[in-house]
C-alpha positions as CSV (number, residue, x, y, z in Angstrom):
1,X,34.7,-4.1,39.4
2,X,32.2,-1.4,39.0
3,X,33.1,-1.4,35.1
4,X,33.1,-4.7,34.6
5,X,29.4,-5.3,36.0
6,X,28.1,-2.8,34.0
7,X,30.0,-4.1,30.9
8,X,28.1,-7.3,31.4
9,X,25.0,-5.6,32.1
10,X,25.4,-3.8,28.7
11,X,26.6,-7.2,26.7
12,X,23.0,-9.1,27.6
13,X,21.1,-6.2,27.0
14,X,22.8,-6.2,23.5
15,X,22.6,-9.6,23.2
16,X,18.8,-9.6,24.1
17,X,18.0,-7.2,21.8
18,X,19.8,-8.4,18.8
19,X,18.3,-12.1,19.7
20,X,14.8,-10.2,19.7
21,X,15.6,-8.7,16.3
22,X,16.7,-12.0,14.9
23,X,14.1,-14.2,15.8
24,X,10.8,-11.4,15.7
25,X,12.1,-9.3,12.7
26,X,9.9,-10.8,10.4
27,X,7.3,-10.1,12.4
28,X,7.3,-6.4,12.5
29,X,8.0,-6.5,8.2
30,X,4.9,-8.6,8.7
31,X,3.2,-5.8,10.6
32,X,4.9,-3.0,8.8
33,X,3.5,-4.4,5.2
34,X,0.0,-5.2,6.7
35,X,0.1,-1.2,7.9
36,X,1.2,0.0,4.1
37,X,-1.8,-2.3,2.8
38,X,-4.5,-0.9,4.7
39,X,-3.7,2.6,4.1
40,X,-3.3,1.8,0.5
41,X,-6.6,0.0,0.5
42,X,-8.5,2.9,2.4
43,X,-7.0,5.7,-0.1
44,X,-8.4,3.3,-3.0
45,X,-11.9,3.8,-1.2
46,X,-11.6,7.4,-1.0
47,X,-11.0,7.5,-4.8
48,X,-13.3,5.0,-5.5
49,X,-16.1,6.8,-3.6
50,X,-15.3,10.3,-5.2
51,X,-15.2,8.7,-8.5
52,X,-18.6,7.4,-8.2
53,X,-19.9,10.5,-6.5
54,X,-18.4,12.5,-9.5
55,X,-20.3,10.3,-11.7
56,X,-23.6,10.3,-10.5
57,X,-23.6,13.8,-10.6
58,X,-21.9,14.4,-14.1
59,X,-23.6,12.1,-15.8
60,X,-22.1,11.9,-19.9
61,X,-19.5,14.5,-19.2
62,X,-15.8,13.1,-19.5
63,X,-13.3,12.8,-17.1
64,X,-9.7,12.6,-17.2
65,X,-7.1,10.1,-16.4
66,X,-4.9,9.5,-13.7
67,X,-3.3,12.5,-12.2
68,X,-5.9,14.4,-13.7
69,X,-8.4,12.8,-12.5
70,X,-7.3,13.2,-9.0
71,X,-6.5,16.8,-10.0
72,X,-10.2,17.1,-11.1
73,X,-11.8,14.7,-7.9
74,X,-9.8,17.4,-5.9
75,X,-10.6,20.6,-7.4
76,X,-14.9,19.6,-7.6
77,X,-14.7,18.8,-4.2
78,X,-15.5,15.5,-3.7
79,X,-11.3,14.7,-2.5
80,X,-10.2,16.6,0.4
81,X,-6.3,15.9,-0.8
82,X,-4.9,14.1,-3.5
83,X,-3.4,10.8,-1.9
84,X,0.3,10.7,-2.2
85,X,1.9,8.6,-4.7
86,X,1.4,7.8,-8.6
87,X,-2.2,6.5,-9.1
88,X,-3.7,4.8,-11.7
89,X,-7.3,4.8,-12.5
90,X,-8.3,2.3,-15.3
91,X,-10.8,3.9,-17.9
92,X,-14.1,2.0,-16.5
93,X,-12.8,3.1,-12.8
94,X,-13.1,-0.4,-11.2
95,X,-9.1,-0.7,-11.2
96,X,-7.6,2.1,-8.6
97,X,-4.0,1.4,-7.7
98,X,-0.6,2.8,-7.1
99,X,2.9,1.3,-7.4
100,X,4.2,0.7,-3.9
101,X,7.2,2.5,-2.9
102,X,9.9,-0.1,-2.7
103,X,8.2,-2.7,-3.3
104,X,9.7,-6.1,-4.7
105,X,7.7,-9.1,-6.4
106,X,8.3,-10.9,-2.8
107,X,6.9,-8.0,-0.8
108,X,4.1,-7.6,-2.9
109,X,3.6,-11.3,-3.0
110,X,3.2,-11.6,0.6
111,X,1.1,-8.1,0.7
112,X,-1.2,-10.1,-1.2
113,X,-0.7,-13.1,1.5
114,X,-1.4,-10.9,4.1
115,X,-4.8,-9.6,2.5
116,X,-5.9,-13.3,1.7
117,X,-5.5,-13.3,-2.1
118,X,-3.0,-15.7,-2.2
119,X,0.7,-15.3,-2.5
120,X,1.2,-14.2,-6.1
121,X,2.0,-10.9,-8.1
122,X,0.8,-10.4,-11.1
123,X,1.7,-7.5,-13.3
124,X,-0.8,-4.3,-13.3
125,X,-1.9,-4.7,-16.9
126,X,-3.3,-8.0,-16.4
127,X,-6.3,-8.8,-17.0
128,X,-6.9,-12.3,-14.8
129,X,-6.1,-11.1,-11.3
130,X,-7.7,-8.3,-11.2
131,X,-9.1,-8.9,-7.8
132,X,-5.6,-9.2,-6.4
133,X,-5.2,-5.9,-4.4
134,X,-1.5,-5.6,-5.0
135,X,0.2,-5.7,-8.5
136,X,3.6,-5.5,-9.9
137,X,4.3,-2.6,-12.1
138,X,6.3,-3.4,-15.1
């Protein structure tokens, strides 16, 4: 008797947690995307600030691209650390980005959602949305 009352104990808690899974699952992918957006966001403000500290203080020297850039941001000072990840800096500095680690056009789309740009993904190299904060690389 003892066995089968814990059995049954053990079946609802399953059940309860796989019901809780099923019908809030989307929630914590919600929460779990909006976490990966901020943190992307406030590494592109790091950059963003070091580049324009760089460049108030260089003025008319040259600056890499890239990785080298960051390699350069770090080694002058004005980065702490390199942010993990593959950044890309466009040449006039106002586009600071980074291909999202398994990101698909849907989760990027809804990244996008989530940061009230509307739910689209463009590619990285284009020109119209630039003020989307997530892109698609190609």
């Amino acid at each position: 008797m003892y066995q089968l009352v814990i059995g049954a104990i053990a079946v609802v808690i399953f059940a309860a947690l796989t019901l809780l899974l099923w019908l809030g699952g989307h929630q914590w992918t919600d929460a779990k995307l909006r976490a990966e957006l901020i943190a992307t966001q406030q590494q592109e403000q790091q950059i963003g600030g070091a580049l324009t500290l760089y460049r108030q203080e260089n003025v008319g020297s040259s600056i890499g691209a890239d990785a080298a850039l960051l390699a350069q941001l770090h080694s002058g000072g004005y980065l702490r650390d390199v942010p993990p990840g593959a950044w890309f800096v466009s040449s006039d500095g106002k586009r600071i980005g980074k291909p999202l680690d398994g990101q698909t056009p849907d989760s990027c789309a809804k990244m996008n959602a989530l940061a009230g740009a509307g739910a689209v993904c463009p590619p990285c190299d284009s020109d119209a949305d630039k003020s989307v904060p997530i892109c698609q690389q190609p």
